[in-house]
Structure formats: structure tokens, C-alpha cells
N, C-alpha and C positions, 0 to 999 in steps of 0.2 A: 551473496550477502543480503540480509535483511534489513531494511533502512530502519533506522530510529528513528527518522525525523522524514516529512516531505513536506516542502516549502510552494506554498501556491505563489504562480509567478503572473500577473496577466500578460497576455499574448501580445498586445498590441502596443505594447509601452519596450521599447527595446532597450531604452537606459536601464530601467531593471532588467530585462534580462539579460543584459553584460554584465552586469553586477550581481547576478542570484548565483552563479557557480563560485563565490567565494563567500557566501552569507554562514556555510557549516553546516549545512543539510546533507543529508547522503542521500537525499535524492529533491529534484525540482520539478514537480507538475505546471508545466506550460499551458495556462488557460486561454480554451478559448470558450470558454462556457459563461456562466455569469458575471465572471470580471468584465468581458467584452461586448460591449451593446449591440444591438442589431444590425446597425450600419457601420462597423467598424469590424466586422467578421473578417472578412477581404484583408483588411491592413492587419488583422492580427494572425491568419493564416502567412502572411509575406516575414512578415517579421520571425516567427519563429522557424517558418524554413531557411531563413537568412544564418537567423540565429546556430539551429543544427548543422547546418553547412561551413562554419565558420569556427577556429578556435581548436583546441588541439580535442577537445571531445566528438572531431567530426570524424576520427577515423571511426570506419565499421569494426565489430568483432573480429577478431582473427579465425583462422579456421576452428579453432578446439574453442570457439563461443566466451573466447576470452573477449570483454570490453575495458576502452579504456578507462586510463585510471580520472578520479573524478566525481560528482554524484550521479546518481543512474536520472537518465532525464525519459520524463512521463508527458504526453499530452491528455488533457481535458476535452474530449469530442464532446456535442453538441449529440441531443438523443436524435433519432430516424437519419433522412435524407442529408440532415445537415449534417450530421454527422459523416456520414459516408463522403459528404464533401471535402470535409475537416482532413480523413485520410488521403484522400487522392490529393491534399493540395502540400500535405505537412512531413507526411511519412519520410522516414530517413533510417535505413540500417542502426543509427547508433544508437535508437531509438530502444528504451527497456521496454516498452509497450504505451496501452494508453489507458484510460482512466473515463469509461462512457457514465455520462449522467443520467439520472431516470432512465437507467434501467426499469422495466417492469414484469421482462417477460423472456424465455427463453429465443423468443422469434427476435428480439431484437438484438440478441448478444450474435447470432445468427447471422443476418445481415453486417454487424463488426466482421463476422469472420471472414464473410467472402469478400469486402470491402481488404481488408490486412492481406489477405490470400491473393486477389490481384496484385496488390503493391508487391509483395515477395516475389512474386513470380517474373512481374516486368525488371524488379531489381537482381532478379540470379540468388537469392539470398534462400538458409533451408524455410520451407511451408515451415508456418507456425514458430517463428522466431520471435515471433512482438506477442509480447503478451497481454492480458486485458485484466483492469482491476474496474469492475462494475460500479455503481453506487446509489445505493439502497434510500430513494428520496422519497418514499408513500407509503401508503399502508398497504397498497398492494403488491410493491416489491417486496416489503420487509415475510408479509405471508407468503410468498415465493420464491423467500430465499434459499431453500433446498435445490429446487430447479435451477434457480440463477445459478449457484454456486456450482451446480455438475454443467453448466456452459461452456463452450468452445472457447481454451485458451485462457479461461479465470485460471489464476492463481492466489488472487486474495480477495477481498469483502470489504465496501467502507461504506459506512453510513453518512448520507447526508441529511444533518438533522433540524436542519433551518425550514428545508421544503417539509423535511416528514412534521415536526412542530407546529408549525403553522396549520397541515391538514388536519391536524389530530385536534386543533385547537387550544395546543399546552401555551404557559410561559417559561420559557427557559431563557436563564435558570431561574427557578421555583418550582413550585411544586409538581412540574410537569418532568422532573428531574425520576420521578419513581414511577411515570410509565416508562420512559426512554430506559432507563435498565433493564426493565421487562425487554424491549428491542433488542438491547445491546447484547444480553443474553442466548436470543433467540437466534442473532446473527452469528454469534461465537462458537452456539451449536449447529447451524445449519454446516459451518468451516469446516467443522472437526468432523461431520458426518462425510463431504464429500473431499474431505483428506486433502484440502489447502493448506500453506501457509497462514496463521493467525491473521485476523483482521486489520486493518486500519483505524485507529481510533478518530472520532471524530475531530472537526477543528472544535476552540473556542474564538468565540468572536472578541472577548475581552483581553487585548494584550497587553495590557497597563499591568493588572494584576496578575504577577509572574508567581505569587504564594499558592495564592487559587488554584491555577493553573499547574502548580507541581500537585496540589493534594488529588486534584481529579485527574491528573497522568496516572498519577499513583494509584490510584482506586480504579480506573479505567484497566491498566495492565494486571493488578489482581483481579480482571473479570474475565481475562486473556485474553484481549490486546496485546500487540507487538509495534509500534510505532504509531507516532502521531501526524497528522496534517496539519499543518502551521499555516497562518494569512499572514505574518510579520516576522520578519528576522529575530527579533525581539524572544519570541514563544522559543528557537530551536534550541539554546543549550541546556531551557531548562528541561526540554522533552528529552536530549541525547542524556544528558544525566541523567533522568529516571528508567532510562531504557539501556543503559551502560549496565554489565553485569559487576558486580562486584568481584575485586581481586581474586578478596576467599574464598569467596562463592562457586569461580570458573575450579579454581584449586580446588576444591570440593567435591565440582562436578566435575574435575579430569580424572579424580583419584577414585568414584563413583564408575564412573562407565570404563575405565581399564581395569578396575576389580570383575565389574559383571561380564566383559568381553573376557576375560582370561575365564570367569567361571564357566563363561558358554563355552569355547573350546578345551572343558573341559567334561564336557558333558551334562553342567548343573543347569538350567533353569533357573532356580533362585537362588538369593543368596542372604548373609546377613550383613547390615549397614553397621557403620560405626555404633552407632545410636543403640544398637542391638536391633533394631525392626527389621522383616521380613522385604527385602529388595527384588523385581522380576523388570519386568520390559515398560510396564506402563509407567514405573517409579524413573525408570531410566531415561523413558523417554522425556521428560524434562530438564531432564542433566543435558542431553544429545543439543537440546534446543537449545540450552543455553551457553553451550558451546559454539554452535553458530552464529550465535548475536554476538558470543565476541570475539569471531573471528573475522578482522577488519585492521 
């Protein structure tokens, strides 16, 4: 499953996070990165291993990588040493993976590796189960994001555009809104070259305004984006709505990819669409994907 929505949680506040697995996220990012200050690193590491040890989402996958039912739960590492702390003190089988900040560089998604690759290995669990969702906070990630993306264990891309913002010297939102698409572009290509799952759209900081907030879902997922990062409860059903497929739409695309599946074992390569237009693999494979998003 691909989440529509992922709910930042901080780490060290544990009344939220007994309370984030029923907020409506399909998935909760466990922070322990900037929600949690310097000196509260410790308590926010305790609490979220508390937390993952606890509750009917503690069991591990089953053999055939089935997890349980529930939102997929993601940690927030801390970029270098701190990070590699963050796993040795957090890590838990039922864990979908983690989510490293400032990223910059392939060496550092690297060191995630071997850091996850011990945890597996003391746990009996297969190598390479937890997987890594990077986060693009510079101008030097964002021009490295071909590299990053072919790293150990990415499976998706999310920009963090508070940190990148601020380097670049934009205001957002305002007019610093039309470089960041230039970004947002640049990341959505780098994805589709090293053949990930679509990106992570970024958070908005504004959760009062839920109008807003649906038009730039909306405009973010026609950029190809596939789910958003939420800071408040408040943001996730208007993201799970804009990232829900439509009824006719799935109807559309089932009746789409069982014509061109029947054409291909029939020996056709293309075909013609209702529409009358010319139908092949690249037209389809947007039916396929949007099959998955709403299968949940």
C-alpha cells in the first residue's frame, strides 16, 4: 500500500502517540528530529520504543512480509552519528522503515544501511526489511538527487522545504513558491529515473487553512506526487481525499489495463482506448498506479 497521507508525531510526547494511530493517517512518522530538542533526544528514543513494543501494532510481519493491520509506522533519524543512535535505540521489526533528515550525500544513506543491517541481523529479521525514505533539505541534496535516489533501501523522496527555503533565501509561501516547483519537479524526476515509488509531497505549516491546503494537494499531485506529510490531524482527510482515486476513475482504469493485458496476450502491443487514442505500456502504466492507490 501507498500511504495518502503521513502524520508527523513527536517522539517524546507519548499522549500523542497513543493517540496518532487513530487520527486517519495511513501512515505516522515518529519524530525524533526537529519536533524533539537537544536534550530530550533520550526521552524521545524511550518513548517511541515503548510505544512500538506496545499495542496490537507490535507484532512483526509474518513470514510472506505481511504487516499488521493499521498505519505503516515510520521513524524520523537525526542526520550522521545521531542518527545511527536513533536506530540502535528505536529499531523494531514492525517498523515500515525510517525517514533520514538532511540527507546530502550517498555516503550517508550508507552508514543508515549498515546501521538497519546490524539491527536485522541481531533481530533474525530478512537484510533489508526496513526501508529508507531520505529528505531532501538543501541545495545540495536537491542537486544530488539522482544519487540519493539510487541509495541503499530508498524507496521514495521527500522534500524538506522549510530547511531548503530558508538556504535558498525564498518566503514561502510567496513568491519563492516558483523556485520550489523548479525543486519539486527536479525531485519527481530524479524518482522516476531511478524507478521508485512517487515522492512524498511536502508538509504545509498552515493547518487552519484546509481550502489552501486542498488546492496545493491538488496541484502538488498533478506534479506527481503521491501522498502528503501532515503536522496536524486537522491536514489528513483533506490530503486522503485528494489522493483517494475516484470510483470511475479506478472503473476506468480496471477496464484500461484488462483490455491492454488481454491485448498483450494476444500478441498486440497497442491498442485503441475508448477515446479512440492510441493506448501502449506508458499510457497504462498510470492506470496500474492507480490501481494501487486504491487498493486499501
Amino acid at each position: 500500500m501507498i500511504p495518502r497521507s503521513y502524520l508527523y508525531v513527536p517522539g517524546d510526547q507519548p499522549d500523542k502517540l497513543a493517540k496518532a494511530a487513530h487520527r486517519g493517517a495511513d501512515a505516522l512518522i515518529l519524530d525524533l528530529e526537529d519536533a524533539v530538542a537537544p536534550d530530550a533526544k533520550d526521552a524521545g528514543r524511550a518513548a517511541i520504543r515503548a510505544f512500538l513494543e506496545a499495542g496490537p501494532h507490535a507484532a512483526a510481519p509474518d513470514r510472506a512480509g505481511v504487516r499488521p493491520a493499521g498505519p505503516q509506522l515510520w521513524v524520523r533519524i537525526n542526520p550522521g552519528e545521531m542518527g545511527e543512535a536513533d536506530v540502535a535505540a528505536v529499531w523494531h521489526p514492525v517498523l515500515t522503515g525510517v525517514m533520514v533528515a538532511k540527507v546530502e550525500s550517498a555516503e550517508d544513506l550508507q552508514r543508515v544501511d549498515l546501521a538497519l543491517s546490524r539491527a536485522e541481523r541481531a533481530a533474525d529479521v530478512p537484510h533489508g526489511s526496513t526501508a529508507v525514505v531520505p529528505l531532501l533539505e538543501s541545495a545540495r541534496a536537491v542537486l544530488t538527487a539522482p544519487v540519493i535516489a539510487a541509495g541503499p533501501r530508498v524507496v521514495r523522496l521527500q522534500i524538506g522545504e522549510a530547511d531548503l527555503a530558508s538556504e535558498l533565501g525564498l518566503v514561502v509561501p510567496g513568491p519563492g513558491e516558483q523556485v520550489l516547483a523548479a525543486v519539486r519537479s527536479a525531485v519527481v524526476l530524479a524518482t522516476a529515473a531511478a524507478n521508485l515509488q512517487p515522492p512524498v509531497a511536502p508538509v504545509s505549516t498552515d493547518f487552519e487553512d484546509l481550502d489552501a491546503l486542498r488546492r496545493s494537494t491538488i496541484a502538488l499531485a498533478g506534479m506527481g506526487f503521491l501522498g502528503r506529510a501532515c503536522i496536524h490531524p486537522a491536514q489528513l482527510a483533506v490530503v486522503n481525499e485528494v489522493f483517494t482515486p475516484d470510483p470511475d476513475a479506478v472503473a476506468r482504469a480496471r477496464s484500461l489495463v484488462d483490455r491492454f493485458d488481454a491485448a498483450l496476450a494476444a500478441g498486440q502491443g497497442v491498442m485503441v482506448g475508448d477515446d479512440g487514442r492510441m493506448v501502449d505500456e506508458a499510457v497504462v502504466r498510470q492506470a496500474r498506479r492507480l490501481l494501487q492507490l486504491a487498493a486499501r
